[in-house]
C-alpha positions in Angstrom: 14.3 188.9 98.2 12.5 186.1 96.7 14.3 182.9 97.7 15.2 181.4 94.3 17.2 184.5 93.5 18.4 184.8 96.8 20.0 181.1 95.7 21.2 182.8 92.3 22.9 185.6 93.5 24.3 183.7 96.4 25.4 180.2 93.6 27.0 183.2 91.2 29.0 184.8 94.5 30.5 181.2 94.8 29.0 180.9 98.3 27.6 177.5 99.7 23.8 177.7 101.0 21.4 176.1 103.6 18.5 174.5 102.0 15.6 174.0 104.2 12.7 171.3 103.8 11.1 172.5 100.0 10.0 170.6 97.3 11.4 170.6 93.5 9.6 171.2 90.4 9.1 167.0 90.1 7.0 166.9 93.3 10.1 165.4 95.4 10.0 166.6 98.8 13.7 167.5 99.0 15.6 166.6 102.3 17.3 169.0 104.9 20.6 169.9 103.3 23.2 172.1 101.9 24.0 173.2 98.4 27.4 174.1 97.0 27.0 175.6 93.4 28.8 178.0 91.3 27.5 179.6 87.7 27.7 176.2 85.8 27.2 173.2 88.6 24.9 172.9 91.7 25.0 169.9 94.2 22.7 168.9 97.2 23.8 167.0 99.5 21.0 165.7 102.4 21.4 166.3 105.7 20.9 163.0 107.0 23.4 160.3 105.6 25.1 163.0 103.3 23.4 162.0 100.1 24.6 164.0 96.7 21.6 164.7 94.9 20.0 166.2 92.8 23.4 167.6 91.0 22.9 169.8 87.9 26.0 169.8 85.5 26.1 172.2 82.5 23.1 174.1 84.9 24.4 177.6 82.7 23.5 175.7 79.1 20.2 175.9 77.7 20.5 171.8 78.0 21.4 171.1 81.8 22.2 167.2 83.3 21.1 165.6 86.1 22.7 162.0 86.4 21.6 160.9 89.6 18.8 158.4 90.6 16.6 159.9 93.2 14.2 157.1 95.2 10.6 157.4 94.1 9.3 157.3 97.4 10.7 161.0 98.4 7.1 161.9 97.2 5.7 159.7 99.7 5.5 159.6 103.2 6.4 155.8 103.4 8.2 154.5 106.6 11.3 152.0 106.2 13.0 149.4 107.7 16.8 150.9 107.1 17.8 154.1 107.9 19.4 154.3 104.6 16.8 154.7 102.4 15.0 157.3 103.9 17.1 159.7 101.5 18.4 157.1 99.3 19.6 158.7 96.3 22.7 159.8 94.2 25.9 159.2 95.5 27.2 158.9 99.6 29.9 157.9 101.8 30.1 153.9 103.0 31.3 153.3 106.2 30.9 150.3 106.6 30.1 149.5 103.2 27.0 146.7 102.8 24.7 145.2 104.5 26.1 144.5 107.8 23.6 142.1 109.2 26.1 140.5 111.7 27.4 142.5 114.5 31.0 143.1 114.4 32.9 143.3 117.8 29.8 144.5 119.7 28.8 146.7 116.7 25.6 146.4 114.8 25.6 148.5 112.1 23.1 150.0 109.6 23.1 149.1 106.2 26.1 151.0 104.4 27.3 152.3 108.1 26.3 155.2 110.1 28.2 157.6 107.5 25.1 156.9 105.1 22.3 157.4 107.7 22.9 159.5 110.5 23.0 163.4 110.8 25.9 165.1 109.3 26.7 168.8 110.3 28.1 172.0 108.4 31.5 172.9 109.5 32.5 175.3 107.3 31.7 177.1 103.5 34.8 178.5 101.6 35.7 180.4 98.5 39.2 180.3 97.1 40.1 181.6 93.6 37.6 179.8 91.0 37.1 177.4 94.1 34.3 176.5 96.3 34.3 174.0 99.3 31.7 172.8 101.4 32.7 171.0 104.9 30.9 168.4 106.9 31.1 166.3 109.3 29.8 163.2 110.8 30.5 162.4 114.4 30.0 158.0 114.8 28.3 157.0 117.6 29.0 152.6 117.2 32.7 154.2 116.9 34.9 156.4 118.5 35.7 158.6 115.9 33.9 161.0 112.8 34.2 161.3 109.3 34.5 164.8 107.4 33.0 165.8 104.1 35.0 168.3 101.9 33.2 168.6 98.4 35.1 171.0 95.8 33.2 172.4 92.9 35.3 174.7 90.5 34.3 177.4 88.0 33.6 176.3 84.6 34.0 172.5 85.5 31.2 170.1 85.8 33.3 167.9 88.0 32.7 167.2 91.4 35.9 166.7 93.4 35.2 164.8 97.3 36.9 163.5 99.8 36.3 161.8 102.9 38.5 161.9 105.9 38.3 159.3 108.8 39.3 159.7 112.0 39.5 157.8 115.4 38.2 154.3 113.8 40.2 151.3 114.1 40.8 148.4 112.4 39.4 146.6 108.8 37.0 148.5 107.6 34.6 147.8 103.7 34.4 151.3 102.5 33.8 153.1 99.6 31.6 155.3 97.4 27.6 154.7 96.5 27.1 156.6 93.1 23.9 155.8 91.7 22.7 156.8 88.6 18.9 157.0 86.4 18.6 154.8 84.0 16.6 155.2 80.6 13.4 153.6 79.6 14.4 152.3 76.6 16.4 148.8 76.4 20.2 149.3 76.5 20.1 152.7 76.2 22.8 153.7 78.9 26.2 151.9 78.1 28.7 151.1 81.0 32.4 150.9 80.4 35.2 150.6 83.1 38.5 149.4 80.6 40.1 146.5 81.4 39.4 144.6 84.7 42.0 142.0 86.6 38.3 140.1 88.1 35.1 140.3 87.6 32.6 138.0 89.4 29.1 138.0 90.3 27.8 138.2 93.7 29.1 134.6 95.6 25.6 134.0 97.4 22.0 134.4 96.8 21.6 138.1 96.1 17.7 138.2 95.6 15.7 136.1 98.0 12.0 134.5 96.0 11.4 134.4 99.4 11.6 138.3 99.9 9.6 138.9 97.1 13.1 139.6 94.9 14.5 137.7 92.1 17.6 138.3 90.4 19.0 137.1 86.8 22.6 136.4 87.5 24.7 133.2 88.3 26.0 132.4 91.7 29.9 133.1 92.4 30.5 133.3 88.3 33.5 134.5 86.7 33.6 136.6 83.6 36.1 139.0 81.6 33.9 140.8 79.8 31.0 142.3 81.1 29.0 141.7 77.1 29.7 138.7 78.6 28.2 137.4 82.1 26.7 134.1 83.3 23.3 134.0 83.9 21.5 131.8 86.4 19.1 129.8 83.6 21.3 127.7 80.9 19.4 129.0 78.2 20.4 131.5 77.8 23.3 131.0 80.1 25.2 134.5 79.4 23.5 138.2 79.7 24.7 141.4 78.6 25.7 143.8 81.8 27.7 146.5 79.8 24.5 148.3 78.6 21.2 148.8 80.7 18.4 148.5 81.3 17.9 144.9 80.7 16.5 142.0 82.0 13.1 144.1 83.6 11.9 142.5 86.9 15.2 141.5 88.0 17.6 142.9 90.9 21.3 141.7 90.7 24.8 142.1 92.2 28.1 142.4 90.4 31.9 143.1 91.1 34.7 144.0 88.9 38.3 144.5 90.6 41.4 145.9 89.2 44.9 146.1 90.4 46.3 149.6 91.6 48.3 151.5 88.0 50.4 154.9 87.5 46.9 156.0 86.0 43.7 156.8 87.5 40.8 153.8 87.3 37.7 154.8 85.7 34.2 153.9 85.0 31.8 155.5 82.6 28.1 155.7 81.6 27.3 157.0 78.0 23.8 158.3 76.8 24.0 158.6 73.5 20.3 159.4 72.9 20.8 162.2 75.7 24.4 163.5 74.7 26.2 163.2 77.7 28.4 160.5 79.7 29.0 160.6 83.7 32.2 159.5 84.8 33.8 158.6 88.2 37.8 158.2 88.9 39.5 156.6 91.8 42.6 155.2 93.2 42.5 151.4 92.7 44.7 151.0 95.4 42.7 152.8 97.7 39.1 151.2 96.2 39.8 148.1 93.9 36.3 147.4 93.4 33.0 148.4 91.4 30.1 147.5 92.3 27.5 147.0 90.0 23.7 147.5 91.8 21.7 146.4 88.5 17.6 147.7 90.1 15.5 146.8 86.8 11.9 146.7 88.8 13.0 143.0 90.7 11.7 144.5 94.5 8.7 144.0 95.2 8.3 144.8 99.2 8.1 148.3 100.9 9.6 150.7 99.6 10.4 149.3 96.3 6.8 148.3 95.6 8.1 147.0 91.8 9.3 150.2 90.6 12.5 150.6 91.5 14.9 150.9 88.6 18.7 152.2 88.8 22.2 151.5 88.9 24.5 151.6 91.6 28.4 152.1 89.9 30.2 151.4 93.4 33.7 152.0 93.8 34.6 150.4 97.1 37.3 148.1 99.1 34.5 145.3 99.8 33.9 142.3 99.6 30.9 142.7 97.5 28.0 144.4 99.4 28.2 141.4 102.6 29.2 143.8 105.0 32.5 144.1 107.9 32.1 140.8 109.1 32.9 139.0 105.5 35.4 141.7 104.4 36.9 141.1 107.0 37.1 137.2 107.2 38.6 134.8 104.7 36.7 135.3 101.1 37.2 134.8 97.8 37.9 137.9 96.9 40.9 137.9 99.1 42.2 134.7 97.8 42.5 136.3 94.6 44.7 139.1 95.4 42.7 142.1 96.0 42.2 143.8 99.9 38.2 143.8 100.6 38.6 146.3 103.6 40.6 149.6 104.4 43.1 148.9 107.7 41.8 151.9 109.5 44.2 153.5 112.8 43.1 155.6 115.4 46.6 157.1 115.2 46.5 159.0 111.7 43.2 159.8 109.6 42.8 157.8 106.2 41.5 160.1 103.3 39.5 158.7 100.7 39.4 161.1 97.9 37.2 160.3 94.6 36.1 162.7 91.6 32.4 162.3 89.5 31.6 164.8 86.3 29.7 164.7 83.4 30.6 165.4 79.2 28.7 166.7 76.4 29.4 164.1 73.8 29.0 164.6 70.0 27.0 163.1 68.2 27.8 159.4 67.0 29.8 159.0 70.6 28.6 155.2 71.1 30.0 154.3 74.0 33.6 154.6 75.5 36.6 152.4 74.5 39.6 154.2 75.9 40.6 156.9 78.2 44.1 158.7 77.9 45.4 161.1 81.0 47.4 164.3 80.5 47.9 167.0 82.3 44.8 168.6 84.1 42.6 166.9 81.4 41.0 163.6 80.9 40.2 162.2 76.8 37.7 160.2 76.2 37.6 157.9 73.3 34.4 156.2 71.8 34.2 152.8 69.9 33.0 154.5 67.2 36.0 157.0 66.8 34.8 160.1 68.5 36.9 161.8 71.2 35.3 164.4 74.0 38.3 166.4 76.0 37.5 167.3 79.7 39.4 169.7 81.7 39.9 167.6 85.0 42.5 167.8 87.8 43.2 163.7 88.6 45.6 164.5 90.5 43.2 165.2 93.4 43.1 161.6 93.8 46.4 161.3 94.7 46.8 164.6 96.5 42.9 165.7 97.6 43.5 169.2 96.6 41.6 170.0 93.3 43.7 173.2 92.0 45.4 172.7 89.1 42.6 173.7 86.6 44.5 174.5 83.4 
């Protein structure tokens, strides 16, 4: 059987799939990796650090999505310095998050941890009901212990449901989720929303080194409350916009918002109005208070990046910022204002991490979103310019990591 119906007939029997070294229809020479699909989503995820992309939502529509950066140089046979961008794409696992250039008891970790780099293995491929699972596993080799995968997709929901469970680590660890997403070529084209935040603060230190051949637009350690709203690093003008992208072109730049755990789910969104869709990711702020904003607008311009590089990284983590374990873990600002920067991990009983990504059709004259309202197995989204979208969605998961419950 030819092999692109053998992944047809295998996606419509719910079944997850071994995908092999192959190139895609853009000329990206796709990694070793796994798909879980079903009729209306399909999601890679790369052998090697466990990267999710590409994912196609709405893949049974005459009008499919794709969210998800992938790095330009998967067409290129380019050799790099951290392990992490070799597939760097999408969204993956954090463990540590950042860039970990100190060693931490002994440990020298890559950037973004061994979770995002090293060789993850299938454990198992499931169909229950209207849902399919896909298992993995990651076994550390700086720590004693592994991480598992378990991704969830369920029939006639473009939501991704995943959760991450650690084992045998010990101690304060900065984890969290790397969702990265494409960004549009024309000038504020994508908007970001995330509701109200209790912090939000650019990156404390020098994130873009002249030196390095980087630059970056943003202020040093500044504070904001609205991200229409944040300092830049000239005083003229001395405030850019950072809740619609892209902007700024030749610039790379680091922010954080935090928020304080509530009875409701936190949320962050990216609308495209021109492309009739919004993404969305949900999470446990008590689990992950931060978001990371990774603003790429073409600002690197060493190997790999070469100048080309644009995307943004909406990182929902317990970090301080992307520093790494040594700074989480020591005194920061961050901490000083009330909000945990690393996960107290025991060896004694696993710590699940559970976090849910999707994507909505909008309608037409859906700006950008200004409120989201929780019921039961559904999510409402609400623009600024009065539009509403309703998506079936099982938040729940966050708090209980199983994703039945589909109305």
């Amino acid at each position: 059987m030819d092999m692109e119906l053998l992944m047809m007939a295998l996606a419509f029997a719910g079944l997850a799939i071994t995908v092999g070294c192959m190139t895609t229809g853009n000329g990206e020479k796709r990694k070793s990796g796994w798909t879980v699909e079903n009729g209306n989503l399909s999601v890679f995820i790369t052998e090697a650090g466990g990267h999710m992309a590409p994912v196609m939502f709405y893949r049974d529509t005459d009008e499919p999505v794709q969210p998800y950066y992938i790095s330009p140089w998967q067409q290129e046979d380019l050799e790099v310095s951290d392990p992490v961008l070799a597939p760097l794409r999408g969204d993956f696992f954090c463990l540590p998050f950042g860039a970990n250039a100190e060693p931490c008891k002994g440990r020298q970790y890559t950037g973004h941890g061994e979770s995002a780099s090293s060789i993850w293995e299938r454990v198992a491929e499931e169909r229950n009901g209207k849902i399919t699972e896909l298992t993995l596993v990651m076994k550390a080799k700086l720590d004693p212990g592994k991480v598992t995968k378990k991704v969830y997709v369920v029939d006639g929901r473009n939501v991704v449901y995943d959760t991450h469970i650690i084992e045998g680590y010990s101690g304060g660890m900065p984890l969290g989720h790397h969702a990265t997403l494409a960004v549009p070529e024309r000038e504020g084209a994508m908007k970001v929303d995330v509701g109200r935040f209790d912090l939000g603060m650019t990156n404390p230190t020098l994130f873009s080194d002249p030196k390095n051949r980087e630059y970056q637009s943003l202020a040093i350690g500044g504070e904001f409350d609205d991200l229409s709203r944040v300092p830049l690093i000239w005083k003229e003008p001395a405030y850019g916009d950072c809740s619609s992208y892209p902007r700024r072109r030749g610039f790379c730049d680091l922010l954080s918002v935090f928020k304080k755990p509530a009875d409701t789910p936190a949320w962050t969104t990216a609308t495209y109005p021109d492309e009739g869709y919004l993404w969305f990711s949900l999470k446990d702020a008590a689990v992950l208070p931060a978001t990371v904003f990774w603003i790429s607008n073409c600002g690197r311009h060493g190997s790999p990046w070469n100048g080309r590089n644009r995307c943004l990284g909406l990182e929902d983590v317990c970090a301080f910022f992307a520093a790494g374990v040594v700074e989480s873990n020591g005194p920061n600002s961050v901490k000083d204002a009330g909000f945990p920067t690393t996960v107290e991990l025991s060896p004694d009983a696993p710590t699940a991490v559970n976090y849910i990504q999707g994507v909505a059709k909008i309608p037409e004259g859906f700006d950008r979103v200004k409120d989201v309202r929780f019921g039961k197995n559904e999510v409402t989204f609400a623009s600024a310019s009065g539009k509403e979208v309703r998506v079936e969605v099982n938040h729940d998961f966050l708090r209980t990591g199983r994703p039945g419950g589909e109305s």
